[in-house]
C-alpha positions, 0 to 999 in steps of 0.5 A: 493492439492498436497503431496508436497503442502500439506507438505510444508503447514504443516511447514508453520506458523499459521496466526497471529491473527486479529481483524475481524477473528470471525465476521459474516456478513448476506447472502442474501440467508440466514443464516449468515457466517463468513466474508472472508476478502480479500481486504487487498490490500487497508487496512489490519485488525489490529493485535491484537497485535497493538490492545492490545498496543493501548488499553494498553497505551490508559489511558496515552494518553497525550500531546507529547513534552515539556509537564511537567505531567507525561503523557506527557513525557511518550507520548512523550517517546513512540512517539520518541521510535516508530520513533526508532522502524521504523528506525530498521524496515527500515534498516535504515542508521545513519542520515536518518530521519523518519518523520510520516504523515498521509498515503502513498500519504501524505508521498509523497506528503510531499517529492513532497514539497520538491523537490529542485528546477527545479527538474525533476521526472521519474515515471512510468505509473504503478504506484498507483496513491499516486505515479503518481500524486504528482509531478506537481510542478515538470518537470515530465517524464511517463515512459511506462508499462515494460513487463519484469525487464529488460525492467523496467531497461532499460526504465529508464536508456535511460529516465535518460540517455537523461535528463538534467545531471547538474540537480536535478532528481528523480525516484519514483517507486513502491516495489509491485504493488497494481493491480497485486502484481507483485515484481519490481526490486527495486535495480537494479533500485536504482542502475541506478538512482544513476548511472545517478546522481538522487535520488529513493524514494520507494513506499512501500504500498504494499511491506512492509507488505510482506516482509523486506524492508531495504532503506540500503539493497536496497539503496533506497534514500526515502521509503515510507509506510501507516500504515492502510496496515501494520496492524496498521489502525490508520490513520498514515503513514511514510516517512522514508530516506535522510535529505537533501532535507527535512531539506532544505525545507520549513516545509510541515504544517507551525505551532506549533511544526515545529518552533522552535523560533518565534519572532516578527518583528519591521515592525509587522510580524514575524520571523521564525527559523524551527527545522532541524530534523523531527520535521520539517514536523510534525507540529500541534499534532501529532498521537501519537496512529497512530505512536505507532500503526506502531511501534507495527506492526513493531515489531509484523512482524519482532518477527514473522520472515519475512520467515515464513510469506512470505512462508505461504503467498506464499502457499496461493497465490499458492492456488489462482492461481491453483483454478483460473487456472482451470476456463477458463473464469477467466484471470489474470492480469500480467505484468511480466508473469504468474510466475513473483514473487508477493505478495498476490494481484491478479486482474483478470476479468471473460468472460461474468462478468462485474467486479462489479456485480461479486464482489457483488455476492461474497459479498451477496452470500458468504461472501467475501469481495474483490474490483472491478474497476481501484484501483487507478491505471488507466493508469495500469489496462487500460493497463492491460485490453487494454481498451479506457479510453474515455468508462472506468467508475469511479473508483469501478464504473460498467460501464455497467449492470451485465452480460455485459462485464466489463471494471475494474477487480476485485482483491483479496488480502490477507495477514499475518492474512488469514486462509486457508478457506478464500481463498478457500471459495473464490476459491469455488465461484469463480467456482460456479459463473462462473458455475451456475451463480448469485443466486439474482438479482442486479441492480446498485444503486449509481453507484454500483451493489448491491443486488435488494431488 
């Protein structure tokens, strides 16, 4: 390390405490080792401070709207003052709706439902596939892989520019991406969106656990968010922006908490009056303890000051790309170049490695937990790795046996609650594996490669 690195560590933030941190997991070497978790990328551990709130409100669980008992007005109490919450975490502006769903891919389905009619949708092919795929009622556009901000802006400014200009549009595109971390310059591409008649919904998966994000600042349209990757693994999400094309459309889920009058017809059916605000789109119960939970993690990043976690996170991103730079048989994955901004998300794959035998060794032999395959983003890491998709495996699936060449990648990921010694421990592997090679023998079980017994 050095004396500047070593300084800047010095003043940077503790990690924030979560649950996790102090389980041990076995070896198959032997003996047993506190578990690295590096996979935050696809869900991150709970803060203890979400934990703690959850447990504390626990016991008042109750039903949320138009109960009469105590519990559940303060359920209901604390359901809408999460939604508040998420709102000032947003940066959101007067009249946005925050509506709470199930996870990211839910959020945007939900907004795909609602796309007003002949609407056409511009996406790029970079994106995670909760991003790409949830557009078939609509006219969608691919857009190709940019290699540079500028291309990205570009790109969409000519594909805007040649559609139909008296239609309704859409843009859809990722804050950070889940397969290199690399940052997209979301305003700039706000800007031309807006510029050509059409809206932006922002993929935010990756961006909001790492950095503010304000719809206002950004001049987003839609934001969009899983709780299990900001800390809050309680099966919830967010969709957060404009109420026009929500209040517009008919209700997501047609049930009880949607409607807010239904009456009977003389014919025998029924006649339906939905509610108009974000009601509208959360029939059924709702996840109480999932939109809580958010809240809770909203407040627990912005208490602990976006600065202060953005520079510890990029000391460690720092501290994996120098120890993987010194591994020739190691190469990153990038779109941008090797000095784009990122988050902490780092894919790579490893000369004379498939991917998944080399995931599984770190897992067995050292502890650390990471994700080998396509990440749900194949069109990207197919791109990344200029690979035939006709030869490329399942998603996660080794397509070939260990030590042939890989055709998925590996990635690691990290987050506000990694300690230093997780990532070089990880570091360390890395450097002995590719030296000395696998201590155990794997072979592929269920399509993946684990440890032979």
């Amino acid at each position: 390390m050095s004396v500047s690195t070593a300084a800047a560590a010095r003043t940077i933030c503790a990690p924030l405490p979560v649950l996790g941190r102090d389980v041990t997991v076995p070896l198959v070497t032997g003996g047993e080792v506190t578990y690295a978790a590096l996979d935050y990328a696809a869900s991150a551990p709970a803060l203890q401070r979400v934990w703690d709130d959850v447990a504390a409100y626990a016991p008042y669980y109750g039903s949320v709207h138009r109960g009469a008992g105590y519990l559940s007005q303060l359920s209901t109490d604390l359901f809408e003052n999460a939604r508040k919450t998420v709102a000032e975490f947003l940066g959101c502006r007067e009249g946005d709706q925050v509506v709470f769903t199930r996870s990211t891919t839910d959020s945007l389905n939900l907004l795909a439902a609602a796309l007003p009619a002949d609407c056409q949708v511009f996406v790029f092919e970079t994106e995670h596939h909760a991003s790409l795929l949830p557009w078939r009622d609509a006219r969608v556009t691919y857009l190709d892989a940019p290699r540079t901000h500028q291309q990205a802006v570009a790109t969409l400014e000519k594909a805007l520019a040649d559609r139909d200009p008296y239609g309704p549009a859409l843009v859809c595109v990722t804050g950070a991406s889940n397969v290199t971390g690399e940052l997209w310059p979301v305003r700039e591409l706000a800007a031309a969106a807006h510029a050509h008649g059409a809206r932006i919904v922002l993929d935010a998966a990756q961006l909001a656990p790492h950095h503010a994000v304000s719809v206002a600042d950004l001049d987003v349209d839609w934001v969009a968010f899983s709780g299990h990757k900001l800390y809050a693994p309680f099966g919830s999400g967010v969709l957060a922006g404009r109420a026009d094309w929500l209040t517009a459309a008919e209700p997501y889920l047609a049930g009880g908490g949607a409607s807010r009058k239904v009456t009977r017809r003389e014919d025998g059916g029924v006649d339906v009056e939905w509610h108009e605000s974000a009601a509208r789109h959360e029939a059924g119960s709702p996840n109480v303890i999932g939109a809580y939970s958010i809240a809770s993690a909203c407040k627990a990043l912005t208490e602990a000051g976006f600065d202060s976690l953005v520079a510890r996170e990029q000391y460690l991103i720092e501290k994996v790309k120098g120890g993987l730079a010194d591994v020739p048989e190691v190469r990153i994955l990038s779109l941008f170049g090797d000095d784009a901004p990122r988050v902490g998300v780092i894919s790579f794959v490893v000369e004379g490695w498939n991917s998944s035998h080399f995931a599984a060794a770190l897992s067995a032999e050292y502890g650390i937990g990471v994700r080998d395959g396509l990440f749900c983003a194949h069109p990207l890491v197919r791109t990344l790795l200029g690979s035939d998709p006709q030869t490329q495996g399942e998603c996660g699936a080794p397509e070939a046996a260990p030590g042939e060449k890989s055709l998925n990648a590996i990635r690691v990921s990290f987050g506000a609650g990694t300690p230093d010694e997780h990532v070089e421990r990880f570091v360390t592997a890395v450097r002995e594996l590719v030296s000395d090679g696998a201590k155990w023998r794997y072979r592929t079980e269920d399509g993946r490669c684990v440890p032979a017994v």
